[in-house]
C-alpha positions as CSV (number, residue, x, y, z in Angstrom):
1,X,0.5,22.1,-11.7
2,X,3.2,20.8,-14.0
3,X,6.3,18.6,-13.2
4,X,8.3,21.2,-13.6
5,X,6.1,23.9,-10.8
6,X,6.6,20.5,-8.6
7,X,9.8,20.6,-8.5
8,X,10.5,24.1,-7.5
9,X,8.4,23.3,-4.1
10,X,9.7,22.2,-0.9
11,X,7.9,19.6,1.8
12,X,8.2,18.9,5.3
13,X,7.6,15.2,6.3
14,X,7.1,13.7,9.5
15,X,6.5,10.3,10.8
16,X,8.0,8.7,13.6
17,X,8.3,5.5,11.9
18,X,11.9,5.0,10.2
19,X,11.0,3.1,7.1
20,X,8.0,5.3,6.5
21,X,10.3,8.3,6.3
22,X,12.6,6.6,3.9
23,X,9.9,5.7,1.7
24,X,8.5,8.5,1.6
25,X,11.9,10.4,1.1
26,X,12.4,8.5,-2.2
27,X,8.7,9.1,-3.3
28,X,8.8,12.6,-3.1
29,X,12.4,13.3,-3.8
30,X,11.3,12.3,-7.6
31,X,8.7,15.0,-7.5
32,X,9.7,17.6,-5.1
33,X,12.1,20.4,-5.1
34,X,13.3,19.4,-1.4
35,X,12.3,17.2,1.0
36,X,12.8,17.5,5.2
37,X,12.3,14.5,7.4
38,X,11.5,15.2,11.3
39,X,11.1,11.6,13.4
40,X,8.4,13.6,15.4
41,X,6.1,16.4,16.0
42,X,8.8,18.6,18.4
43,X,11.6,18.1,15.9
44,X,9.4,19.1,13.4
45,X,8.0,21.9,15.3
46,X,11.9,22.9,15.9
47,X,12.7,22.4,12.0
48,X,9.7,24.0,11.2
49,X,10.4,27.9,13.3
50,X,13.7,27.7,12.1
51,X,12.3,27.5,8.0
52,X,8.7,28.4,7.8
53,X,8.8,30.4,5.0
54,X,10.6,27.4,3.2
55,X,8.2,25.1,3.2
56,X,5.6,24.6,0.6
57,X,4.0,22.1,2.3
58,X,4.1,20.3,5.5
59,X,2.8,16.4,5.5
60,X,2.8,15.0,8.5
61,X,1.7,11.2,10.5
62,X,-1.3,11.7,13.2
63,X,-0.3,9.2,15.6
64,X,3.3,10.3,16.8
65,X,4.5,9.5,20.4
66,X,5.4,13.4,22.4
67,X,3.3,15.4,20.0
68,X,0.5,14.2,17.7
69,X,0.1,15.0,14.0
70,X,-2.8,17.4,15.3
71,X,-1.1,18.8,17.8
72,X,1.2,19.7,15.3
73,X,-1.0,20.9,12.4
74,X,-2.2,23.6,15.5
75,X,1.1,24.5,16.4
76,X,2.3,25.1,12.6
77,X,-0.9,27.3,11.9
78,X,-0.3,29.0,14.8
79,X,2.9,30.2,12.8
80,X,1.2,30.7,9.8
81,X,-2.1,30.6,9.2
82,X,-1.4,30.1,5.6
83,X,0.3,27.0,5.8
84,X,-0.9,24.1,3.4
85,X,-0.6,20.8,5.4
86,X,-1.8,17.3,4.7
87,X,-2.0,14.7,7.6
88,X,-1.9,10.6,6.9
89,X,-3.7,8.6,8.9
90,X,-5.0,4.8,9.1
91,X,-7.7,6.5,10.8
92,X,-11.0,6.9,9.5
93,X,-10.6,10.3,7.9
94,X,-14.0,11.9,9.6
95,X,-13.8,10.0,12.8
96,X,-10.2,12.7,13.2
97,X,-12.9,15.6,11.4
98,X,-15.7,14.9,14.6
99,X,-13.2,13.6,17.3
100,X,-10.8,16.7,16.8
101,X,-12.8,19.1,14.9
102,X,-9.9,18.4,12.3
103,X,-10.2,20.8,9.2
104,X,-6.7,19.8,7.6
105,X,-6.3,17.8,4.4
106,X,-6.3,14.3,5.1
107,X,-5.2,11.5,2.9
108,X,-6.1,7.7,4.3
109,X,-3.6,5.2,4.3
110,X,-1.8,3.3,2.9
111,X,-2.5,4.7,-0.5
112,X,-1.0,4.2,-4.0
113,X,2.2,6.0,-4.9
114,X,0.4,7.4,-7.5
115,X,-3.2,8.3,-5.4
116,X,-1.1,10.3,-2.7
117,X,0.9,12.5,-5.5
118,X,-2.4,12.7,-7.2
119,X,-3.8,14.7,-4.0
120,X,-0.6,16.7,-2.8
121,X,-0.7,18.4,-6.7
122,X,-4.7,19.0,-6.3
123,X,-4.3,20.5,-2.9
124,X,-1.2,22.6,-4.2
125,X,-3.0,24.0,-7.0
């Protein structure tokens, strides 16, 4: 996928951490066509039914206080089946696959600015 495919695509991120959410705003901002915040899986969720068809991809914290990142990731397929969604954790990444039966894209943190973009353009393609 080239730069310019990137930044016709639109993300959904959620973390209920402040400065992650900035961070990550500017990160993809550079890369992405838009990017939506959500401090938490029901704001997402809300944000989410009101756009789904906007959203090219939906990235998204596991551990959130109200709704986890998994609770989420069901909810969100439940929408659309289709969905491509990637879920960050500090978490070991098959601990989540055996404990949840978790078959979303997962990408460990913390990773390299350049690591993480790496995998959102190989899980786009």
């Amino acid at each position: 996928m080239t730069a310019e495919e990137l930044k016709e695509l639109s993300i959904l991120f959620v973390d209920d951490e402040s400065m992650q959410r900035m961070l990550m705003d500017k990160i993809l901002s550079k890369s992405f066509k838009s990017v939506d915040m959500a401090e938490d899986g029901i704001k997402a969720l809300e944000v989410y039914r009101e756009n789904s068809n906007k959203y090219d991809l939906v990235i998204t914290d596991f551990t959130m206080p109200k709704m986890n990142g998994w609770e989420l990731v069901q909810s969100i397929l439940d929408i659309n089946p289709e969905q491509k969604i990637v879920i960050l954790t500090a978490n070991d990444p098959m601990e989540l696959k055996e404990d949840y039966g978790c078959t979303a894209n997962i990408i460990r943190k913390p990773f390299k600015r350049q690591e993480g973009i790496t995998s959102l353009v190989e899980l786009l393609s």
